[in-house]
C-alpha positions in Angstrom: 140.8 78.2 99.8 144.3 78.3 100.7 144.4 73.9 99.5 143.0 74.9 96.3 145.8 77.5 95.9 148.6 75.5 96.5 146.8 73.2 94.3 147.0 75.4 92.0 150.5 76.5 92.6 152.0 72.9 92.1 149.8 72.2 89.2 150.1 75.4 87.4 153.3 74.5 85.1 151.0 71.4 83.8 148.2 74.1 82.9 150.6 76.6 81.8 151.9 73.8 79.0 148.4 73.0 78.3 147.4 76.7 77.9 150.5 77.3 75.5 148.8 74.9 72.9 145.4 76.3 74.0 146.5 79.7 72.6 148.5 77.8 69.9 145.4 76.5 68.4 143.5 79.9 68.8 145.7 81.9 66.7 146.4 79.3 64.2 142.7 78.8 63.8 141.8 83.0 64.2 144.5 83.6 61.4 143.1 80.8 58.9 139.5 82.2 59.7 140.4 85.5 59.2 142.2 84.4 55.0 139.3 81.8 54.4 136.9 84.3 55.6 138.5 87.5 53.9 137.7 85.3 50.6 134.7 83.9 51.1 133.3 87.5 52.1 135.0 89.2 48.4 133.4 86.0 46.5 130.1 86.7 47.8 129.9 90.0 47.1 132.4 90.9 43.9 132.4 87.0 42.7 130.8 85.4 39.8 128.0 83.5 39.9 129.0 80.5 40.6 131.7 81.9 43.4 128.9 83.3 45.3 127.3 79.6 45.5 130.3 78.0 46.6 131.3 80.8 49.0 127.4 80.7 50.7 127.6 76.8 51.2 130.7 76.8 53.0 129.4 79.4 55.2 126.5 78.1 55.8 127.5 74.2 56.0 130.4 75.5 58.6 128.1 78.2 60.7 125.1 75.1 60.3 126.9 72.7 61.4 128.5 71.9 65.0 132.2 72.0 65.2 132.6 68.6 67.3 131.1 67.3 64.1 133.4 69.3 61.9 136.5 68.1 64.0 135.3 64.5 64.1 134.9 64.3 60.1 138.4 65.8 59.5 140.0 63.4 62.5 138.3 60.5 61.8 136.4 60.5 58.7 138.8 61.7 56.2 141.3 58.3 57.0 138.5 56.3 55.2 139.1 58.2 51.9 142.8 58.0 52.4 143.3 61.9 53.8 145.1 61.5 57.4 145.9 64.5 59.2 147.8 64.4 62.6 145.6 65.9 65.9 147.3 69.0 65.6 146.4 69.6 62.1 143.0 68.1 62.5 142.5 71.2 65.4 143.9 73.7 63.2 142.0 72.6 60.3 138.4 72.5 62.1 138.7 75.6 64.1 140.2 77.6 61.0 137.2 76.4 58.8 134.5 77.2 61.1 136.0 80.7 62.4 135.9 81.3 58.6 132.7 81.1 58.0 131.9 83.3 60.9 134.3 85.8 60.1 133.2 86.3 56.6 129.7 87.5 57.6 131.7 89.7 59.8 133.6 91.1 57.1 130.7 90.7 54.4 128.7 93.4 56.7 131.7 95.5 57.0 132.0 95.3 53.1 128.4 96.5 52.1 128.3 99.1 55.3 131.0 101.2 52.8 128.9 103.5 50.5 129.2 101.7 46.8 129.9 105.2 45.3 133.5 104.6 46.4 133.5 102.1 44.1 132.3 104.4 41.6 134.8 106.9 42.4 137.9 104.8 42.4 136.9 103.6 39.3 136.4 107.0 37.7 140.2 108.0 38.7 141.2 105.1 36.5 141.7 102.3 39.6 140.7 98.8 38.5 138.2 96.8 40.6 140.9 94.9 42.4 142.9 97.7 43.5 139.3 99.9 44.2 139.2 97.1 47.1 142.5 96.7 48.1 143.1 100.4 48.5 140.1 101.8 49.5 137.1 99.4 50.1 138.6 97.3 52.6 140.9 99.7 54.6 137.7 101.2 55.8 136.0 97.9 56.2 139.1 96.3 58.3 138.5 99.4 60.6 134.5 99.0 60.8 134.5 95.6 61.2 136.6 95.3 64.6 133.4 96.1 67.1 131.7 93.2 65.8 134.8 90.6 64.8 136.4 91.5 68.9 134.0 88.5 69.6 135.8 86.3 67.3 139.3 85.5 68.9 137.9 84.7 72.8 134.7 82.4 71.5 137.6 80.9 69.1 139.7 80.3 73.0 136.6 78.8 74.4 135.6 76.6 71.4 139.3 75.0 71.3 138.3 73.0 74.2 136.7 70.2 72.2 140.1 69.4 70.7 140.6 67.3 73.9 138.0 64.8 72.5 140.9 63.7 70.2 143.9 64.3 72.6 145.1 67.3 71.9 147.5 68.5 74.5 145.5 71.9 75.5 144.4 72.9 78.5 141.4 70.5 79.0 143.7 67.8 78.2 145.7 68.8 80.9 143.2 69.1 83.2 141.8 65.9 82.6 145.4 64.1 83.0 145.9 66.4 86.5 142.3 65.5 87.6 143.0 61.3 87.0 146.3 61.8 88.8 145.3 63.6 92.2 141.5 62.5 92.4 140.5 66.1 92.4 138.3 67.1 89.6 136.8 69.9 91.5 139.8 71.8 92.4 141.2 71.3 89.1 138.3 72.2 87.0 137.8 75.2 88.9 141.9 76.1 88.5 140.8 75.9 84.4 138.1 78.2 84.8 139.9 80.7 86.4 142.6 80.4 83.6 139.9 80.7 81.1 138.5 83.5 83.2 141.8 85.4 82.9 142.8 84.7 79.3 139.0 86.2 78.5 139.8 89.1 80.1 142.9 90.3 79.2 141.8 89.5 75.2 138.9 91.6 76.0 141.0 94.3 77.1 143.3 93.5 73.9 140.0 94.3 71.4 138.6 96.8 73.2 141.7 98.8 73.0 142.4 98.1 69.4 139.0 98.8 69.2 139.5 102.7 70.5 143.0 103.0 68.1 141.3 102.3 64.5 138.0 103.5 64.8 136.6 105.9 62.2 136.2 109.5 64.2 132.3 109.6 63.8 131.6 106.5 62.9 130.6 105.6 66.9 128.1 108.6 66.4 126.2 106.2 63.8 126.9 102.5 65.8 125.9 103.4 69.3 122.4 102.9 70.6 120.4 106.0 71.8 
């Protein structure tokens, strides 16, 4: 035990580096999600048509789909019809289009849990549709929404680890350059977990205390299970 820790201690500004563009790639790719999803949610329930089509097969091609494949297409297939993006953009790209599409079924559920005679009554105080939404509809929803979307950011954390398949400098990246250089994969993969370990942790803190600051006084009442 006390090896592995000053294992650990030596190799810890190497992990450190790699965790910065772990976390990097997380919020990037959390923040995209949350935009692409925001709009694909509103299309699929206020949009035309045609906008709800497009707005269900991007959710369900992205949530249908595995996000190696995802990452691969944009890395490596796109080159062949002459769109290149760098690794870094590749990553954010990926992870931002598949959080999407997981994040607007958060927010779509969020959406339809408000009653619809809100709508009604914004609308009947002379509010258009757009500002119905903006100022009432999805103030409530942001709020509602957090119990279920606090999963969101730390499987996000976990799925950035398949950015290392096309060299991304994150954490696994790291691991796998300090594992080749001191012929210790154990030690090193367990120093990773334990960095995971504690990053899930502390988000899970994070969400569960923003959780407690916006929710709706008697909304929990309704949520929780008898």
């Amino acid at each position: 035990m006390i090896e592995w820790l000053q294992f650990l201690w030596q190799t810890l500004p190497v992990f450190l580096d790699g965790l910065r563009v772990t976390l990097e790639l997380t919020a990037v790719g959390l923040i995209m999600g949350f935009v692409l999803g925001l709009l694909a949610a509103l299309g699929r329930i206020y949009g035309s048509p045609w906008v709800r089509r497009v707005c269900v097969a991007y959710i369900e091609v992205f949530r249908g789909t595995p996000l190696l494949v995802q990452l691969f297409l944009i890395y490596y297939g796109f080159p062949g019809i002459g769109i290149t993006f760098s690794r870094m953009a590749s990553a954010y790209l990926a992870l931002g289009l598949n959080s999407g599409a997981y994040q607007a079924e958060y927010l779509r559920g969020s959406i339809m849990a408000i009653s619809e005679g809100q709508m009604m009554a914004g609308r009947s105080i002379g509010l258009t549709r757009f500002a119905t939404i903006r100022h009432i509809i999805l103030p409530q929803a942001l709020r509602l929404v957090i119990p279920a979307w606090s999963n969101e950011p730390i499987l996000l954390l976990k799925s950035t680890a398949v950015a290392f398949l096309i060299a991304v400098p994150d954490l696994m990246t790291k691991a796998k350059l300090v594992a080749a250089r001191t012929y210790d994969p154990i030690g090193t993969y367990l120093a990773v977990a334990v960095i995971y370990l504690i990053i899930v942790a502390l988000l899970s803190e994070v969400m569960k205390a923003l959780e407690r600051r916006v929710r709706i006084p008697g909304l929990e009442v309704e949520t929780q299970k008898p």
